[in-house]
C-alpha positions, 0 to 999 in steps of 0.5 A: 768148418776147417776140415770141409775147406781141408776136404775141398782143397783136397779134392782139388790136390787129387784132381790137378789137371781136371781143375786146370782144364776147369779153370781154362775152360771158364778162361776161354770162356770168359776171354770169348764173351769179354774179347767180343764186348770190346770188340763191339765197344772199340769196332763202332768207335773206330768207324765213328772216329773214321767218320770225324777223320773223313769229314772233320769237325763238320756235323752238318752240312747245308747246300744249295746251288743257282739250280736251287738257292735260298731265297736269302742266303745272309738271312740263312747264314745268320739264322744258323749262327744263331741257333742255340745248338750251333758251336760255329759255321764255316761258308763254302763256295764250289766252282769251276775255274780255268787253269791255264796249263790244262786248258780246260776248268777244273773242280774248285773250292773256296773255303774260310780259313777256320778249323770247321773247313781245314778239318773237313777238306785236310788243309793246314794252309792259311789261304790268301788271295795270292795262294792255292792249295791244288791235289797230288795227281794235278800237282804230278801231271803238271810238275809242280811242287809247293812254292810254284806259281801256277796260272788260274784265270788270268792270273798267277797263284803260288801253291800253299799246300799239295793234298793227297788223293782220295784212296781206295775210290779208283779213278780220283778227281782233281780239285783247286782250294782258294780262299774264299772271297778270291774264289768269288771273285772269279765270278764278279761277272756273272753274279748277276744270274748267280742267285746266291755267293756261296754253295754250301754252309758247314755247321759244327753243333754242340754236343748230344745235338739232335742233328735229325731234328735240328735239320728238319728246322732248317728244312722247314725254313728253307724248303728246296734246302739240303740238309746233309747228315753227317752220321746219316752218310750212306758210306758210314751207315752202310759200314755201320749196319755191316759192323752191327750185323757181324757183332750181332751174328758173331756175338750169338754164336760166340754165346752157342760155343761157350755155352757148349764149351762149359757143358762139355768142358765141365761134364768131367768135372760134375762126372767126378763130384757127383761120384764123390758126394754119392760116397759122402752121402752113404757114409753119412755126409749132410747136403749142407756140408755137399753144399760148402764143399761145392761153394768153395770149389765151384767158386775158386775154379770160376774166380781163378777162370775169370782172372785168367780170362780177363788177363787174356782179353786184356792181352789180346786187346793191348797187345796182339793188335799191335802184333797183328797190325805189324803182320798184316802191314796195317795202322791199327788204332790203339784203344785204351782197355775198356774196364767199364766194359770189361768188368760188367762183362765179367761179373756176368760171364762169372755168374752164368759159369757159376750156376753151371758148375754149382747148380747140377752137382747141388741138386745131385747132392740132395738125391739119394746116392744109387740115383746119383750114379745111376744118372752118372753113367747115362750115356744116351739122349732121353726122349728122342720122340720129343727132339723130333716133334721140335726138330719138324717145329724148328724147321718150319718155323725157319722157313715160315720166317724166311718167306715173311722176311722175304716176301711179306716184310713191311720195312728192312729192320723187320727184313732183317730180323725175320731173315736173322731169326730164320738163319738161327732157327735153321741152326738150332734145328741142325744142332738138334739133328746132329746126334740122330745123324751122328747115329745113322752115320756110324751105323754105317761106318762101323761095317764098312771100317772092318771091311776096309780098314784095320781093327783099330778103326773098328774098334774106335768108332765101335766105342763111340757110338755109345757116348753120342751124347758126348760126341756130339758136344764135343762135334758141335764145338768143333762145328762152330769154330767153323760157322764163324771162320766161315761166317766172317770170312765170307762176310769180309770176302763179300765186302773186298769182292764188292771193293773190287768189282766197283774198281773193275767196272772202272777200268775195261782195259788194264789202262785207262786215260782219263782227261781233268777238264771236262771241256776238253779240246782234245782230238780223240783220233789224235790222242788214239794216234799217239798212244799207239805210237807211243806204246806198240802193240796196244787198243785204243778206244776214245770215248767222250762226255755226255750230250743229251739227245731227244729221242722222237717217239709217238708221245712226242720226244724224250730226253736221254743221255748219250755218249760217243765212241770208238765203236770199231775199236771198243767192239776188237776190245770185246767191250761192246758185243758185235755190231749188227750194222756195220755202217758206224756212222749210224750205229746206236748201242744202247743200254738194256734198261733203255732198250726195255723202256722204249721197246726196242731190239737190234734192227730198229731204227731210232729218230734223234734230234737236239734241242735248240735253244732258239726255237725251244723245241727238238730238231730232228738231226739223224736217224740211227741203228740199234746195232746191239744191247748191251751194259756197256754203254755205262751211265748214259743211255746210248752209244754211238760213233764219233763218225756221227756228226750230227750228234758230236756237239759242243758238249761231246768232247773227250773223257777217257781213253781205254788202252789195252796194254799186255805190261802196265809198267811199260805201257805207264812209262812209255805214256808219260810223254803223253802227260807231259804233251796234255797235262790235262791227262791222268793215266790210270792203271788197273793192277795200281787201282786194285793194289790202293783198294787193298790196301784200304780195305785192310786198314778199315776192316783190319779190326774185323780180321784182328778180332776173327783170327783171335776168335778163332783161336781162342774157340780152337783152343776151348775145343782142344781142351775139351778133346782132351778131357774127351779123351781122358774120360775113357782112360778106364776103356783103353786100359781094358783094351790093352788087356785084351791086345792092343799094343801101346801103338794100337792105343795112338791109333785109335785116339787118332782115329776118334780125334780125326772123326771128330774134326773131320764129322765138326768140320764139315757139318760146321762149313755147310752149316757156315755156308748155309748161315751166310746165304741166308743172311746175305738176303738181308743184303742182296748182292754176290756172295764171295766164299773164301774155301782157302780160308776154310781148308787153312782152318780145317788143317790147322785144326787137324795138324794141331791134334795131332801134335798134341793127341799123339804124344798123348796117345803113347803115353796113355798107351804105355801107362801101367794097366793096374793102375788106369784100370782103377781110374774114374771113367764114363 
């Protein structure tokens, strides 16, 4: 027994760095599959955490209004109390209210001083009857601090509490906060048609409640009820379901790379085994001694590999987050190390590597010794016929999947999971082609390198095509660094793109002024008059609240939505398309969809009315021209011109005001007098707008960027070191061509040059294998598709630079080696 522990421990004495390659391929391994565990554990714990940090302590969230109230809001309140699954309820009333300074109604909130309503609306004042708590932006425009008064229905208020602004969402609104019987008060009269006190019930619930089942309760109850699901919140769902997409496709192809990575890693190590027992075995040596000397190995190299990857997960989720925070300038939240997770993770992780190290070179141990070297030195794949049969199979069967996914899927989940399996079999199919691609390919290189280039290059890519099978683990490693560098780049690229179309859609101009109050009594010609005095050289385009017209067709009539505007100076804008009818006081722009639904093109005319209230019906008021289509018009149905009076009614009043300013910090200097003469108004510039919305995208995904950059690292890690063992195998073949001429220097080159091809040949197959991946998927979601190339050439060159700082070095020294000695080594 002793002297077999002796046998195997010398083993390793004589083979050092092949074990420490060993064991840093099982490290890398294991800290891969160990990294993404948490990732996943941590990832959907961070996004539920935001969830509790958006809405607080509220679990649930009950609404009705006078156009749909409860029959019996007390009976309501005390049913929900008294539910076993209910912790507490907090009421809340939502409003409009006059403030005096703006001269106009504001968003307003009465609230309870609880914690359900403190938590939900970020309030840490007690309010009284005699103090409000009002946001950031109406505080600025009004130049008000916590301690003023402030005039509110006729009555004076002190400011408890200034809340900051929602972030990230463009153009925020104000909000005025009361305590909630104060807030009822404003409209004692008029209670009479307001069928109900209050608006809202925010209900904390027990844990491990069934808030779906809960809330079909209450439902059932109260049928014109709506019931909001906090954890069904489109926003968090939506952040979710990306989170659970990019664990799933990351955690995948995480899987294909390490398992790529042990089998190229390891092929080496079994390489040298095998010839080892092959000896032991002809000088008489029993497959149970083979056995305990593989036991003992096998088992060290995979414990020692598994400690060293969880030091470095740990590490890496202890320390580089804090240290990738700090570089990106982001609030990461700090995780305790998940050991429940952690370690399962890594039994496992140990377990599957184990059977990789033992299982092959065991079975070699029971074959006859000439079989086993026989074996060894097959550099070729078997049954190429076979790996064209499945590689038709695979293809078809991605495309089949594609067109059921697409076309013929009855939900999203079975969507989703057709589109998934589609993009994973199209890989597998890839993967499987890549060796009869790499062949035609250097059968066409080979002649074309000894045309153009020198004897060196000839040489490396001769000496390559041999070992296919080798090179194409090697190449296939490579590729799948890129497939997730290029996976989770357009993935985070995508969402940021679709952060910041929504913001421009927002903001035509590069500044936008918007009015708090919705009834505003502001002059749009005035207001236009005075931002050109104000700000020289710049647009000004008014363009008011929404009316409702009746359109008259053959049926009868049909409501729509429109808006009025300044359509001479939104058309010298280049909002809006030129107009057809130059006479703007009969000007119609209208909507694409609109234009669809009423069958309708530029030249027709359009018969519009109002509805009046005393005779119930439709009065016709103006006839109007479709002057263009166009996706400008916004959220209403039709634009048309302040100048068409029929049409500018109580309800058409200011909204917003787009100034084209070539320096929005001039033009947001030169404006605040502006503010300071309406303080009803907000300026709101685009590059600020955007800069918010950066900000906030890195804050929520940061754990995304954190986790792609060290997965990245860590697989470009595992590929470098299989290069290197790559290399290595072949120290036997450089020693053989230095024995016919090639100098030391020759040797570097054509390391290089092998190295260079397999970056080069894994980079590329892997983007368009990244490229293609990510269009499929992005199917399961619809929309525009951002590919950040940057991204991809900094890993391609880093990747590329890092090579060669480590393989030159190398190179030389393996070129200036004594040749009697190399000659004698182990080589494939």
């Amino acid at each position: 027994m002793k002297s077999l522990n002796q046998l195997a421990f010398r083993l390793f004495r004589e083979n050092k760095f092949l074990v420490f390659t060993s064991v840093m391929s099982i490290a890398i391994a294991v800290s891969l599959v160990m990294t993404m565990a948490l990732f996943a554990v941590n990832a959907k714990q961070t996004l539920q955490d935001d969830l509790r940090k958006m809405y607080g302590d509220m679990d649930l969230a009950l609404v009705y209004s006078d156009e749909n109230p409860v029959e019996n809001e007390q009976e309501l309140l005390q049913m929900i109390s008294d539910h076993p699954s209910t912790v507490a309820v907090s009421q809340a009333l939502v409003t409009q209210t006059y403030v005096a300074p703006l001269g106009g109604e504001v968003y307003t909130l009465g609230i309870e001083n609880d914690p359900i309503a403190k938590s939900r609306y970020k309030t840490s004042a007690d309010l009284t009857e005699e103090t409000v708590v009002i946001t950031e932006n109406l505080a600025a425009s009004l130049k008000l601090s916590v301690g003023d008064q402030i005039e509110i229905e006729q009555d004076s208020f002190e400011i408890a509490e200034i809340l900051k602004n929602a972030q990230g969402t463009g153009i925020a609104p104000d909000m005025v906060i009361f305590a909630l019987e104060r807030a009822k008060l404003f409209h004692e009269e008029e209670l009479s048609y307001f069928k109900n006190e209050t608006t809202a019930l925010m209900v904390k619930t027990a844990e491990e409640t069934d808030l779906i089942a809960m809330a079909n309760e209450f439902k059932k109850i109260q049928p014109d009820l709506r019931v909001d699901i906090i954890e069904e919140d489109e926003t968090a769902k939506s952040n979710l379901n990306s989170l659970t997409l990019f664990i799933v496709i990351l955690s995948i192809l995480i899987l294909i790379v390490t398992a790529i990575m042990v089998i190229s890693n390891f092929d080496l190590f079994i390489y040298k085994n095998k010839n080892q027992f092959a000896i032991m075995r002809a000088l008489g040596a029993k497959t149970s001694q083979l056995a305990k000397i593989i036991r003992i190995q096998s088992t060290m190299i995979t414990v020692a590999g598994a400690l060293l990857g969880l030091a470095i997960a740990y590490a890496a989720d202890q320390f580089l987050q804090s240290i990738f925070g700090s570089w990106f300038s982001v609030s990461l939240t700090q995780e305790s190390f998940a050991w429940e997770v952690a370690i399962p993770v890594l039994a496992v992780a140990s377990l599957v590597i184990q059977l990789f190290l033992y299982i092959p070179v065991l079975k070699s141990s029971k074959i006859l010794p000439l079989t086993i070297l026989q074996e060894n030195e097959e550099l070729d794949f078997k049954n190429n016929g076979m790996r064209k049969v499945a590689l038709k199979i695979l293809w078809i069967s991605s495309l089949v999947s594609l067109l059921f996914g697409v076309i013929l899927a009855v939900d999203e989940s079975a969507r989703a999971m057709l589109i998934l399996l589609s993009g994973f079999l199209l890989l597998a199919g890839l993967f499987l082609a890549l060796p009869m691609w790499l062949i035609s390919l250097l059968d066409a290189l080979i002649p074309t390198s000894g045309k153009f280039f020198s004897r060196n290059v000839l040489i490396a890519l001769q000496n390559l095509k041999p070992q296919v099978k080798k090179n194409s683990f090697v190449i296939l490693s490579i590729s799948v660094v890129m497939i997730i560098a290029v996976f989770g780049s357009v993935m985070l690229s995508t969402i940021e793109h679709n952060n910041t179309d929504y913001i421009n859609e927002q903001f035509s101009t590069s500044v936008v002024i918007t009015s708090r109050i919705h009834q505003s009594e502001i002059d749009p010609v005035k207001l236009s008059e005075e931002v050109r005095n104000q700000v020289h050289g710049v647009q000004v385009a008014s363009v008011s609240t929404f009316g409702g017209g009746e359109l008259f067709v053959e049926e009868g009539t049909m409501s729509f939505d429109y808006t009025l505007g300044d359509l001479k100076a939104l058309e010298s804008m280049k909002i809006v398309p030129e107009l057809a009818e130059k006479n703007l006081a009969e000007a119609a722009i209208v909507s694409p969809a609109f234009a669809e639904k009423h069958d309708l093109k530029v030249g027709d005319s359009l018969s519009i009315g109002i509805y009046s209230d005393e005779k119930q019906q439709a009065e016709y008021v103006a006839t109007m021209v479709v002057s263009a289509v166009s996706d400008a018009v916004g959220n209403g149905e039709v634009l048309f011109d302040w100048q068409a009076k029929a049409l500018n009614t109580s309800s058409t009043n200011f909204n917003k005001a787009y100034v084209n300013a070539v320096d929005e910090s001039v033009a947001m200097s030169s404006l605040e007098t502006l503010t300071s003469m309406y303080p009803e108004l907000i300026v709101n510039t685009h590059a600020a707008a955007l800069e918010e919305a950066s900000n906030m995208f890195l804050q929520r995904w940061a754990i995304f960027i954190l986790v792609l950059i060290i997965l990245v690292v860590s697989v470009m890690a595992g590929v470098l070191n299989t290069l290197l063992n790559n290399i290595l195998a072949k120290r036997k073949e450089f020693a053989v061509l230095r024995t016919i001429g090639v100098r030391p220097m020759g040797i570097v080159k054509i390391i290089v040059t092998q190295i260079s091809f397999y970056l080069l040949i894994g980079l590329v197959f892997g983007a368009l294998c990244g490229l293609v991946f990510s269009l499929i998927v992005s199917l399961i979601d619809s929309g525009r598709v951002a590919i950040d190339f940057p991204l991809m050439l900094g890993v391609a060159a880093s990747m590329w630079v890092v090579s060669l700082f480590i393989f030159i070095p190398i190179g030389w020294v393996m070129g200036n080696k004594k040749i009697s000695m190399e000659i004698l080594s182990d080589n494939k």
